[in-house]
DSSP file (Angstrom, degrees, kcal/mol; ACC not computed):
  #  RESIDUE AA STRUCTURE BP1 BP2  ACC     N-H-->O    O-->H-N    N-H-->O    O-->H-N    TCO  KAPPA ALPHA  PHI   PSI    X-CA   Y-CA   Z-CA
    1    1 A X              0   0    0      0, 0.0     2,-0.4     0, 0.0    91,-0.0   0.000 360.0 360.0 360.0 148.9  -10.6   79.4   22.3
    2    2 A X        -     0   0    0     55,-0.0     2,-0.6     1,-0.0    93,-0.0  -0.776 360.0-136.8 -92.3 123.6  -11.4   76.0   21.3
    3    3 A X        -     0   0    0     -2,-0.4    53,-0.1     2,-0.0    -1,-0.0  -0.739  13.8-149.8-141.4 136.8  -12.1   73.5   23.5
    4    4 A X        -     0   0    0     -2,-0.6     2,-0.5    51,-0.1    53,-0.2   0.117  13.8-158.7 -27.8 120.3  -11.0   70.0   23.6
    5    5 A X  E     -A   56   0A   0     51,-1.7    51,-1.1    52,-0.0     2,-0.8  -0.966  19.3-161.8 -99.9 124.8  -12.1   66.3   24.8
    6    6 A X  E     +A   55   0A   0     -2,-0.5     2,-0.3    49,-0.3    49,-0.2  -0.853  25.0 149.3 -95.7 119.5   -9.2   63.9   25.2
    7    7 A X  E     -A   54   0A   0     47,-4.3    47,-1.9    -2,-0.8    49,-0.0  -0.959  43.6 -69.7-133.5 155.5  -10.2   60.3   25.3
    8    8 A X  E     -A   53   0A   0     -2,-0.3     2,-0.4    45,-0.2    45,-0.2  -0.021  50.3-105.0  11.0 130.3   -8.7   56.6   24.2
    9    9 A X        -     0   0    0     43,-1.2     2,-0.2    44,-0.1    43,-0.2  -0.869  38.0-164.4  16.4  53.4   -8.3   55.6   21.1
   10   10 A X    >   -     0   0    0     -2,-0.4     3,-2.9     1,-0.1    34,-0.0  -0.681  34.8-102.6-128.2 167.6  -10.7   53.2   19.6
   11   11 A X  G >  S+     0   0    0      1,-0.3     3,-0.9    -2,-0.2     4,-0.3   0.609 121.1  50.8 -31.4 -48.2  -10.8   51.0   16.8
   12   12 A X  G 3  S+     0   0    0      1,-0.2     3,-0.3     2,-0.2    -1,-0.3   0.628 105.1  68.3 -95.5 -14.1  -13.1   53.2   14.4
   13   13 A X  G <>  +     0   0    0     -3,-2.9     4,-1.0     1,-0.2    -1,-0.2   0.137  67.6 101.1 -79.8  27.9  -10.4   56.2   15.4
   14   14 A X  H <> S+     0   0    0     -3,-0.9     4,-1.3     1,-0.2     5,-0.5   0.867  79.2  53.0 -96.4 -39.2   -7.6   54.7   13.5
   15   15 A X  H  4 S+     0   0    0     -3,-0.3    -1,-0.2    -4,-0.3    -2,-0.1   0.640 102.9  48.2 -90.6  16.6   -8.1   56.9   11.0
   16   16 A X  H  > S+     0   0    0     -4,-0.1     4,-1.4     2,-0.1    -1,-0.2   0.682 116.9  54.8 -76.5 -30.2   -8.1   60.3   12.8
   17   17 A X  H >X S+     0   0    0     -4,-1.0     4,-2.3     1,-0.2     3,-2.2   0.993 108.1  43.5 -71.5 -62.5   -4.8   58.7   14.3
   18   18 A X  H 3X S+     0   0    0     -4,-1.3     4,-0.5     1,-0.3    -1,-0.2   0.608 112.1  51.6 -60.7 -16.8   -3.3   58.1   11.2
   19   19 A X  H 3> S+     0   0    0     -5,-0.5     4,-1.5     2,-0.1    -1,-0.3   0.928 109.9  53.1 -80.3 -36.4   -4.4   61.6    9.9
   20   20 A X  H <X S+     0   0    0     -3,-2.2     4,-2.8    -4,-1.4    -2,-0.3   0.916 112.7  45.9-104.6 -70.0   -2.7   62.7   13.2
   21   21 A X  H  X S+     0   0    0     -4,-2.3     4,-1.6     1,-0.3    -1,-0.2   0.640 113.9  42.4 -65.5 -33.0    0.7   60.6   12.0
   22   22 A X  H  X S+     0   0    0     -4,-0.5     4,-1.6    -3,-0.3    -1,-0.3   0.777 107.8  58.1-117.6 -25.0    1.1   61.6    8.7
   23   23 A X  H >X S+     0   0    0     -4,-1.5     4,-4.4     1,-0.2     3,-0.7   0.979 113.8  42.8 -59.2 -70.2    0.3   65.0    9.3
   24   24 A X  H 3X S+     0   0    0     -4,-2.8     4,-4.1     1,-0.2     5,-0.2   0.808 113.3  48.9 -25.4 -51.4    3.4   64.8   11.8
   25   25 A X  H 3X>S+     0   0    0     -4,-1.6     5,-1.4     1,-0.2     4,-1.4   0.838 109.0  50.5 -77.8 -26.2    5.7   63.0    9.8
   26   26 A X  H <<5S+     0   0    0     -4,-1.6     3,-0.3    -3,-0.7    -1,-0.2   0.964 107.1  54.9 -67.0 -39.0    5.1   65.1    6.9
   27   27 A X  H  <5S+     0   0    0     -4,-4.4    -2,-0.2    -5,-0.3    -3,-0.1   0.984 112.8  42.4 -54.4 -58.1    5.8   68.1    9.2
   28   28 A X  H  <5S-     0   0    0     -4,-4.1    -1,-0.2     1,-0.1    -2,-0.2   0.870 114.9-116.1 -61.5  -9.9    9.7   66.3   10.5
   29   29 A X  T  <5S+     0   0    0     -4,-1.4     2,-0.2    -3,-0.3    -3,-0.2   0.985  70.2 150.3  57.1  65.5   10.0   65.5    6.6
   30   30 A X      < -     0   0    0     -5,-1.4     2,-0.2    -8,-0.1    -1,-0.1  -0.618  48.3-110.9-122.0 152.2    9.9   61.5    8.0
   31   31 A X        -     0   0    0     -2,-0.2    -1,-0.1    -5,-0.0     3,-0.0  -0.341  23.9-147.8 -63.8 164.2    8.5   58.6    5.8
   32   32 A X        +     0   0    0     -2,-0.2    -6,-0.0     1,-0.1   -10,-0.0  -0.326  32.3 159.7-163.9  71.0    5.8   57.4    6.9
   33   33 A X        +     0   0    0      2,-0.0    -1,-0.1     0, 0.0     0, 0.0   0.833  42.9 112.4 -62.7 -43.8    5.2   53.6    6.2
   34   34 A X        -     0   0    0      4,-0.1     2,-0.3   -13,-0.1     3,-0.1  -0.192  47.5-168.8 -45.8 157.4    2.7   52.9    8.9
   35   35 A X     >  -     0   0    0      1,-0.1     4,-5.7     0, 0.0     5,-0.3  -0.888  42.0-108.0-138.1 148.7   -1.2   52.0    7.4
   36   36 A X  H  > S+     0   0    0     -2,-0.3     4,-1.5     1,-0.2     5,-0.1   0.920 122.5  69.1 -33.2 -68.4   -4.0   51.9    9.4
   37   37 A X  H  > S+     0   0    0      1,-0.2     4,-1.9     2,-0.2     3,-0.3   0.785 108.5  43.8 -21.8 -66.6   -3.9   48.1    8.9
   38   38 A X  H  > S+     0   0    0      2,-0.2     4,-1.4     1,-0.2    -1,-0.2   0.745 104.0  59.2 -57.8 -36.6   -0.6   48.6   11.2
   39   39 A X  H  < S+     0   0    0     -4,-5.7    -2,-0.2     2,-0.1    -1,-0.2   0.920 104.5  47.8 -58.3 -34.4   -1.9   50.6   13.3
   40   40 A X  H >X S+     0   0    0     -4,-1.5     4,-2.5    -3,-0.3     3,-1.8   0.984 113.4  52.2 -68.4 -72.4   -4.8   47.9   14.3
   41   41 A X  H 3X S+     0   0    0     -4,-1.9     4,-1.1     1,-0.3    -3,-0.1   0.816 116.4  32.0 -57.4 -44.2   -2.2   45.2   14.7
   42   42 A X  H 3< S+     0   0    0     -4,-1.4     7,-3.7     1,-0.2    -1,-0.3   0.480 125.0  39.8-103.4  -3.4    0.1   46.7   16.8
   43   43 A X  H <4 S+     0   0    0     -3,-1.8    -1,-0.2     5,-0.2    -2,-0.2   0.757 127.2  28.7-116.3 -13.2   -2.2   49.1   19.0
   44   44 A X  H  < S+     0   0    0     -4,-2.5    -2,-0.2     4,-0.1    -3,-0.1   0.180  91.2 101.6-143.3  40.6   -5.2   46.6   19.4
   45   45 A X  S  < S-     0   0    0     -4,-1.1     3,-0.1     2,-0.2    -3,-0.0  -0.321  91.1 -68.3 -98.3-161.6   -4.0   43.1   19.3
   46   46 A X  S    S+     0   0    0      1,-0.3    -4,-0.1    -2,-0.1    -5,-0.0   0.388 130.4  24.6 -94.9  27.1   -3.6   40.9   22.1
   47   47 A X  S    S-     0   0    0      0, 0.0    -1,-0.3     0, 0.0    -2,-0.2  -0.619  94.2-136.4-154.9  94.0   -0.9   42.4   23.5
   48   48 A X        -     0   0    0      1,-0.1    -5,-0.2    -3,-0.1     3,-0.1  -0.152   6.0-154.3 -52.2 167.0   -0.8   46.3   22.4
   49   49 A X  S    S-     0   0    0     -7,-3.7     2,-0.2     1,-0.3    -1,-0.1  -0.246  74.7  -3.6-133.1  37.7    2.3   48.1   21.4
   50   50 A X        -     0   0    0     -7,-0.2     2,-0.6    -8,-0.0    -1,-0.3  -0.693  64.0-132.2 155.1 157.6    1.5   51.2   22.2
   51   51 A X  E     - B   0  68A   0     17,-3.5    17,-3.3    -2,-0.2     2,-0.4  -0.915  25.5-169.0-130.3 121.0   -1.6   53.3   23.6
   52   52 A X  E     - B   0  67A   0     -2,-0.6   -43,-1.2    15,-0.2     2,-0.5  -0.772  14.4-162.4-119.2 156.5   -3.0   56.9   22.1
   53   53 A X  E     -AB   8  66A   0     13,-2.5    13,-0.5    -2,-0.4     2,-0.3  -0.944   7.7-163.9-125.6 149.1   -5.1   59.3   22.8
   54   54 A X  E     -AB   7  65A   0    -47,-1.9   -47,-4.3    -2,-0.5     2,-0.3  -0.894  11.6-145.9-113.7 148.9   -7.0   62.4   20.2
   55   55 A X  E     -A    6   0A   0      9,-0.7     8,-0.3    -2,-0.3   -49,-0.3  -0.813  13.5-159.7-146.2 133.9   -8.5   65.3   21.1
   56   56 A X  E     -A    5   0A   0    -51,-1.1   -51,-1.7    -2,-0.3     6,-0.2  -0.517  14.2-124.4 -95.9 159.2  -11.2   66.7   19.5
   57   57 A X    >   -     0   0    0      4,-2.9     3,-0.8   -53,-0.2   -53,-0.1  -0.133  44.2 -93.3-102.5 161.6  -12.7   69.8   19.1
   58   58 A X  T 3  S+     0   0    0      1,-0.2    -1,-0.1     2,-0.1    -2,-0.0   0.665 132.9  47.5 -35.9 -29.0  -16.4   70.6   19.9
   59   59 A X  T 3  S-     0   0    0      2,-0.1    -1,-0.2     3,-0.0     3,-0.1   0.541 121.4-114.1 -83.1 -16.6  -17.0   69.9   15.9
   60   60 A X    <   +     0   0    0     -3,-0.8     2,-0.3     1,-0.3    -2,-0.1   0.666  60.8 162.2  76.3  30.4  -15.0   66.9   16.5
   61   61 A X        -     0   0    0      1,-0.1    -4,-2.9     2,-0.0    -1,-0.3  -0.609  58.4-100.1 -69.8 140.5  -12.1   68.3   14.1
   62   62 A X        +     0   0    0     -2,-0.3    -6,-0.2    -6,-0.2    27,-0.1  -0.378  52.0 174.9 -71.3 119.4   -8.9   66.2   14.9
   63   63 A X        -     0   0    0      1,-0.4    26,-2.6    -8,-0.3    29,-0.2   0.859  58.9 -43.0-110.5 -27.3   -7.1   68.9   17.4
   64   64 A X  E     - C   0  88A   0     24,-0.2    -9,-0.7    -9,-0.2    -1,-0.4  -0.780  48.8-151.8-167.0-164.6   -4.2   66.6   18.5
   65   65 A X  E     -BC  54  87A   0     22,-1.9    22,-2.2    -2,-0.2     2,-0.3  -0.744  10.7-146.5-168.4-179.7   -3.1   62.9   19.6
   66   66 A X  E     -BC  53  86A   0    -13,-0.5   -13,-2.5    20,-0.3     2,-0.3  -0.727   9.4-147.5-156.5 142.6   -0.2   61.6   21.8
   67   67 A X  E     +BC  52  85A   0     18,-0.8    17,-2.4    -2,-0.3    18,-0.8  -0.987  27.3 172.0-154.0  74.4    1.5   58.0   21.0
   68   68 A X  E     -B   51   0A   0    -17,-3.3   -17,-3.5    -2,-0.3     2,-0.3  -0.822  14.4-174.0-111.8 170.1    2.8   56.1   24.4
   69   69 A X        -     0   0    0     13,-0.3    13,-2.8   -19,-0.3     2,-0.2  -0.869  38.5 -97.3-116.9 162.0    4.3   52.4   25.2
   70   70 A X  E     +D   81   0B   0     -2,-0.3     2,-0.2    11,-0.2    11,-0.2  -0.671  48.6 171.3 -70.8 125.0    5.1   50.9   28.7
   71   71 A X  E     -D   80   0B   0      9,-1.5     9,-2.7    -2,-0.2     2,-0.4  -0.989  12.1-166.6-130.1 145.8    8.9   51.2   29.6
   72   72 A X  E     -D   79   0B   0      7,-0.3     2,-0.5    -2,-0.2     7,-0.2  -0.852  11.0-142.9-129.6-172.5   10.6   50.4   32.8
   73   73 A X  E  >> -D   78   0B   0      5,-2.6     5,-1.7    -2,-0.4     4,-1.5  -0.824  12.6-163.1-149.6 106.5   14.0   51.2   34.0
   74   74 A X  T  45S+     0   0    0     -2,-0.5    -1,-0.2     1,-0.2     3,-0.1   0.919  97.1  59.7 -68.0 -39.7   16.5   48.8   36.3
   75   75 A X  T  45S+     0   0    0      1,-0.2    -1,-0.2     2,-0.1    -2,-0.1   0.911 118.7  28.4 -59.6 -41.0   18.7   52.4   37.1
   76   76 A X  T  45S-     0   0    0      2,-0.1    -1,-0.2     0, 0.0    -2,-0.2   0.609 102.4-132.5-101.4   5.8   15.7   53.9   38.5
   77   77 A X  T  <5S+     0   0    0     -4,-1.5     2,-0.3     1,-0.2    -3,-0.2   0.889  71.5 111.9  57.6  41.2   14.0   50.8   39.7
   78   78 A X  E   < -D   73   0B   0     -5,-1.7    -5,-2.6    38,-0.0     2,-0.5  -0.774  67.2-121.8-125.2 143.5   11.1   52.2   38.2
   79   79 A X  E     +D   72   0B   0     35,-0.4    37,-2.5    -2,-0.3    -7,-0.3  -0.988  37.2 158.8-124.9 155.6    8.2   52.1   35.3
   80   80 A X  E     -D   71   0B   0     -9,-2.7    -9,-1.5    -2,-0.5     2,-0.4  -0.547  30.4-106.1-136.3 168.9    7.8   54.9   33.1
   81   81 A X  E     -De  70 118B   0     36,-1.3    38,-2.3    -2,-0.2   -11,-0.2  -0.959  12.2-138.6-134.7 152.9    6.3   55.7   29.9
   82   82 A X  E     - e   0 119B   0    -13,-2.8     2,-0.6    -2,-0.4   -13,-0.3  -0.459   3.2-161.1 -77.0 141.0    7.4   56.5   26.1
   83   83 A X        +     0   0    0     36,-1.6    38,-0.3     1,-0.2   -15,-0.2  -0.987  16.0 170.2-122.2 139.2    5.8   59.2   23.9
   84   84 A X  S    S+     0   0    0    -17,-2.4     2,-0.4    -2,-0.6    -1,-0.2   0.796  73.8  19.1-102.8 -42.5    6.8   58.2   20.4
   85   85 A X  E     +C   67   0A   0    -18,-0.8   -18,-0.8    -3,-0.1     2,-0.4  -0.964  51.9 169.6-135.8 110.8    4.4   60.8   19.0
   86   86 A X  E     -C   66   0A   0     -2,-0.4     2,-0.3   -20,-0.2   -20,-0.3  -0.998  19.7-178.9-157.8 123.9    2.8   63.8   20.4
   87   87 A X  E     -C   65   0A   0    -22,-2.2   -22,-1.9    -2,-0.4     2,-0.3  -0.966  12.4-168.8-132.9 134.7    0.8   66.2   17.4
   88   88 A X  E     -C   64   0A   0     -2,-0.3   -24,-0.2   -24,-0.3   -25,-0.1  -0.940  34.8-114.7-122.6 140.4   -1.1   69.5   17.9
   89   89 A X     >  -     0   0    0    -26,-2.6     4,-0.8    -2,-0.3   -26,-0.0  -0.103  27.2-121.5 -63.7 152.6   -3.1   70.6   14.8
   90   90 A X  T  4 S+     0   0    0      1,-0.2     3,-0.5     2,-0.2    -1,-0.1   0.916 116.6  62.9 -71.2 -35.8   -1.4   73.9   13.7
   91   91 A X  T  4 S+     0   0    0      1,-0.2    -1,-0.2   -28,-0.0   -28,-0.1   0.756 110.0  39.9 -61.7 -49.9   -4.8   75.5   14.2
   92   92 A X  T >4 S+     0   0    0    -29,-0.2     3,-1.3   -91,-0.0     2,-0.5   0.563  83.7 122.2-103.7   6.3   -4.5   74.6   18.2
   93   93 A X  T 3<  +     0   0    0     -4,-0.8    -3,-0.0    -3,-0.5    -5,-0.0  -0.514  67.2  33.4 -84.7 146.4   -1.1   75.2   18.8
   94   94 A X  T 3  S+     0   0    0     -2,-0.5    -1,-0.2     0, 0.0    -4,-0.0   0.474 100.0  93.4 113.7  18.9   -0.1   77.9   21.6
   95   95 A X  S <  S-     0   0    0     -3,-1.3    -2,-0.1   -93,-0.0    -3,-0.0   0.595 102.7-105.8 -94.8 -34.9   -3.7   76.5   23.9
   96   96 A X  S >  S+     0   0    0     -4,-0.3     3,-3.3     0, 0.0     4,-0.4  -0.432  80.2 138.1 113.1 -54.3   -2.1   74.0   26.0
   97   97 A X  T 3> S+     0   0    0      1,-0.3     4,-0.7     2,-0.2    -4,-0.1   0.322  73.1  45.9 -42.2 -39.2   -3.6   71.4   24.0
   98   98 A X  H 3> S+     0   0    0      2,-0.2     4,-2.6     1,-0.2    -1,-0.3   0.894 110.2  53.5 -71.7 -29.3    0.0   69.4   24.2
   99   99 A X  H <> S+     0   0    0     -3,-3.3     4,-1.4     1,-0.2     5,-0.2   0.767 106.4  54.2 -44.1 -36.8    0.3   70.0   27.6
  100  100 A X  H  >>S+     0   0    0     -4,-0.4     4,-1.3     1,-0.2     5,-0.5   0.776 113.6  43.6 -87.9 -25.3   -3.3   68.4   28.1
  101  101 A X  H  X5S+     0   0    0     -4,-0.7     4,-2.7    -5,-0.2    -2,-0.2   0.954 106.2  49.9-116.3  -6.1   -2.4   65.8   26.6
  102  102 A X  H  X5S+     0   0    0     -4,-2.6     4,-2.2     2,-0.2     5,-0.2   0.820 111.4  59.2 -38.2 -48.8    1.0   64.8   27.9
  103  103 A X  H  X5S+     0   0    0     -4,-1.4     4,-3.0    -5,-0.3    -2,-0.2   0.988 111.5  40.9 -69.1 -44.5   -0.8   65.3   31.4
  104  104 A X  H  X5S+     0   0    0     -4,-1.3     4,-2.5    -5,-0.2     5,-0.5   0.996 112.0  50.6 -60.0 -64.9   -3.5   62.4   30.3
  105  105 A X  H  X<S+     0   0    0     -4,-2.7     4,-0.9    -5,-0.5    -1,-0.2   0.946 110.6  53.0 -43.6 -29.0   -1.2   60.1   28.8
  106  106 A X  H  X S+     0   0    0     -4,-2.2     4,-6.2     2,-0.2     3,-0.5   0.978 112.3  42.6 -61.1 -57.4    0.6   60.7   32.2
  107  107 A X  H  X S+     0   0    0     -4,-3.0     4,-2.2    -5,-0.2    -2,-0.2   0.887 114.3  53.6 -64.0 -30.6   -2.7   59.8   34.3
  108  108 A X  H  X S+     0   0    0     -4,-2.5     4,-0.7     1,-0.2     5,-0.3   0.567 113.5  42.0 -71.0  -6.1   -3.3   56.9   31.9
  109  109 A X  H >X>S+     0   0    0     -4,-0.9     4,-3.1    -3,-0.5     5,-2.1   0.861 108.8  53.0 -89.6 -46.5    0.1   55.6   32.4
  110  110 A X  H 3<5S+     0   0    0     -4,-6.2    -2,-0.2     4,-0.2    -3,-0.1   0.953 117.6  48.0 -66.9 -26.2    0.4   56.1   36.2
  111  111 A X  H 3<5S+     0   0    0     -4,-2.2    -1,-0.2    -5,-0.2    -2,-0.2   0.554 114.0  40.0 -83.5   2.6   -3.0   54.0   36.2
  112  112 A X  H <<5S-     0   0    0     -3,-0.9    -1,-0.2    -4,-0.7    -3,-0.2   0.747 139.3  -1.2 -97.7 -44.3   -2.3   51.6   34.3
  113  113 A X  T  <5S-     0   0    0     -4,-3.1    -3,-0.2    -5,-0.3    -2,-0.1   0.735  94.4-106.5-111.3 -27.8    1.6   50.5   35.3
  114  114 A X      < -     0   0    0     -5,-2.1   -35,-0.4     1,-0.1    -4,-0.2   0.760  45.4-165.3 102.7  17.0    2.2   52.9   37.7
  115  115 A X        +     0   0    0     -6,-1.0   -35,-0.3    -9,-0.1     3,-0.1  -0.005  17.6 173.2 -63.4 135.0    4.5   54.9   35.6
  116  116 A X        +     0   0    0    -37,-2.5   -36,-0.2     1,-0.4     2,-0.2  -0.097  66.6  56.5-133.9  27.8    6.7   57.7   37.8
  117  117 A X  S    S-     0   0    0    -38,-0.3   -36,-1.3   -11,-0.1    -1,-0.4  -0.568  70.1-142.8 175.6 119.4    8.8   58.7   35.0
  118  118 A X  E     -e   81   0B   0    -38,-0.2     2,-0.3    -2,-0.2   -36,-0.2  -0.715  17.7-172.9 -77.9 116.6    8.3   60.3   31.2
  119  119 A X  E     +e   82   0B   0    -38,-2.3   -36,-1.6    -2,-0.2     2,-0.4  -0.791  17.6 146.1-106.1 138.2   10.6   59.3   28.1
  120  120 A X        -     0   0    0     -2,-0.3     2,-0.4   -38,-0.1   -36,-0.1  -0.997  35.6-139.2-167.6 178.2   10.5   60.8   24.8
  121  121 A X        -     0   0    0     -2,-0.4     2,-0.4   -38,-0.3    -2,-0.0  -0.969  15.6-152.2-142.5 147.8   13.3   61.5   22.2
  122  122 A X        -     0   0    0     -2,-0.4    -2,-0.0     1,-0.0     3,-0.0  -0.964  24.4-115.8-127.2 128.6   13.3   65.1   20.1
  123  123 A X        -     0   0    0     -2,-0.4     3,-0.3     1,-0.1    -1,-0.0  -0.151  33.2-120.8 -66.3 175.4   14.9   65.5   16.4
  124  124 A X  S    S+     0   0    0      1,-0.2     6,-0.1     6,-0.0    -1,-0.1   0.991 113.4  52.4 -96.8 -65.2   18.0   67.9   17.0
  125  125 A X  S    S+     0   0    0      1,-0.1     2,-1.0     2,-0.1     3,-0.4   0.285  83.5  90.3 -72.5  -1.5   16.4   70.4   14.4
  126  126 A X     >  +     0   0    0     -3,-0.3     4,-2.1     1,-0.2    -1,-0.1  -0.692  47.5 155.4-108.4 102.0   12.7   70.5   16.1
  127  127 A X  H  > S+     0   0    0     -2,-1.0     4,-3.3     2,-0.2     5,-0.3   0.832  73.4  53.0 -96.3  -4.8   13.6   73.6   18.4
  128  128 A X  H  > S+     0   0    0     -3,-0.4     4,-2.8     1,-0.2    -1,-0.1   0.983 103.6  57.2 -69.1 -43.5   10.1   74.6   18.7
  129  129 A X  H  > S+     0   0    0      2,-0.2     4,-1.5     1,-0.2     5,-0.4   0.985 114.6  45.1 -29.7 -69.7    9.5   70.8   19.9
  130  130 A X  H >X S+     0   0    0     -4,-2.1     4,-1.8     1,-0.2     3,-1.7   0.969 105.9  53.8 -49.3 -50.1   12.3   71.8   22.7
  131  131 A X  H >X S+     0   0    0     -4,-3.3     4,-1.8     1,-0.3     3,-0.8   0.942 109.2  46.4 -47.6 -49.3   11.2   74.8   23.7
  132  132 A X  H 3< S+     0   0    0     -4,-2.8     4,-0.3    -5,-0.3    -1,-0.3   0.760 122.5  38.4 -66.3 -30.8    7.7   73.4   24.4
  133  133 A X  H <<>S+     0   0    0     -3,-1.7     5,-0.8    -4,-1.5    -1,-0.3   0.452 117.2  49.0-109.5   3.4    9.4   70.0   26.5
  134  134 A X  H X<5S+     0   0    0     -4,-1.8     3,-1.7    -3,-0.8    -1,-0.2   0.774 108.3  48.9-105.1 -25.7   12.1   72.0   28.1
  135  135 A X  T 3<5S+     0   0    0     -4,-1.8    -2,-0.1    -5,-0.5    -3,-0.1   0.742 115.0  53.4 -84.2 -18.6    9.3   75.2   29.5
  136  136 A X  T 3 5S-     0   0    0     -4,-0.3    -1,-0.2    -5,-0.2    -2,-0.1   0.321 128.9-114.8-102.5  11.6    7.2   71.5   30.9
  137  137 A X  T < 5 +     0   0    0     -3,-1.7    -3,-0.2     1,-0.3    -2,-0.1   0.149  64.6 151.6 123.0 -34.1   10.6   70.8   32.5
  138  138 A X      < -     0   0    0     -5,-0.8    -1,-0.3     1,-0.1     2,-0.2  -0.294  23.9-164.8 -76.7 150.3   11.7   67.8   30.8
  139  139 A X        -     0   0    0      1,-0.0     2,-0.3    -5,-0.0    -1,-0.1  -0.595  23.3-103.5-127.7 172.9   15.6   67.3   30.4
  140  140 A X        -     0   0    0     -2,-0.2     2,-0.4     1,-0.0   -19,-0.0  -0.726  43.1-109.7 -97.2 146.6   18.2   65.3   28.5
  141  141 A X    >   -     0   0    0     -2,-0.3     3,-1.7     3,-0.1     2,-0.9  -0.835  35.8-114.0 -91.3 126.1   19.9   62.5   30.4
  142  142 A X  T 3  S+     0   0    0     -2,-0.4    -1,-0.1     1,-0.3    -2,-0.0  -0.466  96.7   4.0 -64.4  87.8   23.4   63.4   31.1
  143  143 A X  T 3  S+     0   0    0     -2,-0.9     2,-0.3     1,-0.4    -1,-0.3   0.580  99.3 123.6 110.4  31.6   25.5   61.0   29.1
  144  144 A X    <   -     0   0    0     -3,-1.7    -1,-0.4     2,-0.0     2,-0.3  -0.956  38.5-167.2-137.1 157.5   22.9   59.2   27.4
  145  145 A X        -     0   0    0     -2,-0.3     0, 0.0     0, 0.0     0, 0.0  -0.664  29.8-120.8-133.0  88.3   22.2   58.6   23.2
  146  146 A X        -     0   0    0     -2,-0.3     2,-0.1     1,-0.0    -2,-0.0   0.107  38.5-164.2 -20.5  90.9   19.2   57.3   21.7
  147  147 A X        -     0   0    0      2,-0.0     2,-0.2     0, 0.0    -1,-0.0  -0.412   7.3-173.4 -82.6 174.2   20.5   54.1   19.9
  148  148 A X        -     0   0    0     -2,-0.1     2,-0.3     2,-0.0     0, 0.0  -0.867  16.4-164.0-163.9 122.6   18.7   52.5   17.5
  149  149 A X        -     0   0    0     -2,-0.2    -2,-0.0     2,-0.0     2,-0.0  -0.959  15.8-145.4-149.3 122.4   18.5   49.3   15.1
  150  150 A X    >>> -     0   0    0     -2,-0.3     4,-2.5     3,-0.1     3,-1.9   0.013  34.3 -83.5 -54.9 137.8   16.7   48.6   12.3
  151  151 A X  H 3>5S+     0   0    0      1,-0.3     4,-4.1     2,-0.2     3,-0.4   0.767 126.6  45.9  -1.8 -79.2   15.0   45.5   10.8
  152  152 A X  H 3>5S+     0   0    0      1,-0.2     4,-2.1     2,-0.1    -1,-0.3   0.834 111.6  56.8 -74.1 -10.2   17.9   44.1    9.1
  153  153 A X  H <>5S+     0   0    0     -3,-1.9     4,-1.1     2,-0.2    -1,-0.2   0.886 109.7  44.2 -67.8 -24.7   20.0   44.7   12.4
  154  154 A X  H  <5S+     0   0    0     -4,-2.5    -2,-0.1    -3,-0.4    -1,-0.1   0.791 106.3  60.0-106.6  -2.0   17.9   42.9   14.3
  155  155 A X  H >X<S+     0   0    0     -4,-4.1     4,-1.6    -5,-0.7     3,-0.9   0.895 110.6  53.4 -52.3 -43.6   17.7   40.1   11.6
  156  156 A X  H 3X S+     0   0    0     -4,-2.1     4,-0.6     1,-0.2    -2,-0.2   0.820 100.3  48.1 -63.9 -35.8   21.0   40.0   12.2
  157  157 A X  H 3< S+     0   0    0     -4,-1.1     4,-0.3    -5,-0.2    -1,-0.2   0.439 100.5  64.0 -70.3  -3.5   21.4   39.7   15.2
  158  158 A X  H X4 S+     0   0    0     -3,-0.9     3,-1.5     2,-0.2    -1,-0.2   0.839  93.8  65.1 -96.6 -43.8   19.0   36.9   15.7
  159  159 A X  H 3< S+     0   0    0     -4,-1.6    -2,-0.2     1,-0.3    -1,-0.1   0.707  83.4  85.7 -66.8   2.4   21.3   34.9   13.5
  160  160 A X  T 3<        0   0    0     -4,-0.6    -1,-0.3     1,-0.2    -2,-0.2   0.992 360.0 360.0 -32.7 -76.6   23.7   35.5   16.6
  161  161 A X    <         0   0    0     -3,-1.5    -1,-0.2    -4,-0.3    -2,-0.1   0.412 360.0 360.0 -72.6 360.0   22.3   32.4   18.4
């Protein structure tokens, strides 16, 4: 078995991450717009919009990454965190290796906000994706639906005021 360091992110690792991403999205059959160049802005300007972690292998082959932002939640009085993205290499899946690295993003969350509570959204057609969050526990909220609006919705909506 192969085994893994999980660390941060850093600037000269935007392109393992973006190997990471496209591998993924090609896997859901997603688009996959994001560039490197986006990645930078939005994960290490001066107010990130999101935080990742890889892990890599003893050769330093790309084994996995995880994708989170900062949420909180006025129902639970609470802050929490998002996984937008969570990849294991085909190569490392059935190890743990998503498990390790949900449990880090977890410790980097509780230490950074104080997070007591994991968000994440699953396509209706990834059951292997369920199986794996439903066997670490995690459950649907009863009566709740991932909305969602796009660019020009929220163009519009600015011309609201």
């Amino acid at each position: 078995m192969q085994h893994f360091v999980i660390r941060p992110v850093e600037k000269h690792d935007l392109p393992l991450l973006d190997t990471a991403l496209r591998t993924l999205s090609r896997e859901l059959g997603d688009k996959h717009p994001a560039s490197i160049d986006f990645l930078e802005q939005a994960g290490f300007g001066p107010t990130p919009a999101y935080y990742a972690l890889i892990a890599l292998s003893d050769t330093d082959a790309l084994g996995g990454a995880v994708v989170f932002s900062p949420v909180m939640s006025t129902t639970l009085a609470a802050t929490g965190f998002y996984v937008s993205d969570l990849w294991v290499a085909e190569a490392a899946r059935g190890c743990g290796l998503g498990c390790r690295l949900l449990a880090n993003a977890t410790n980097f969350s509780q230490a950074r906000w104080n997070a007591s509570y994991l968000k994440l959204a699953v396509y209706d057609g990834s059951s292997g994706a369920r199986r794996f969050y439903d066997r670490l526990g995690l459950t649907a909220r009863r009566g709740e639906t991932t909305m969602f609006l796009d660019k020009f919705g929220l163009d519009a909506l600015k011309g609201e005021l």
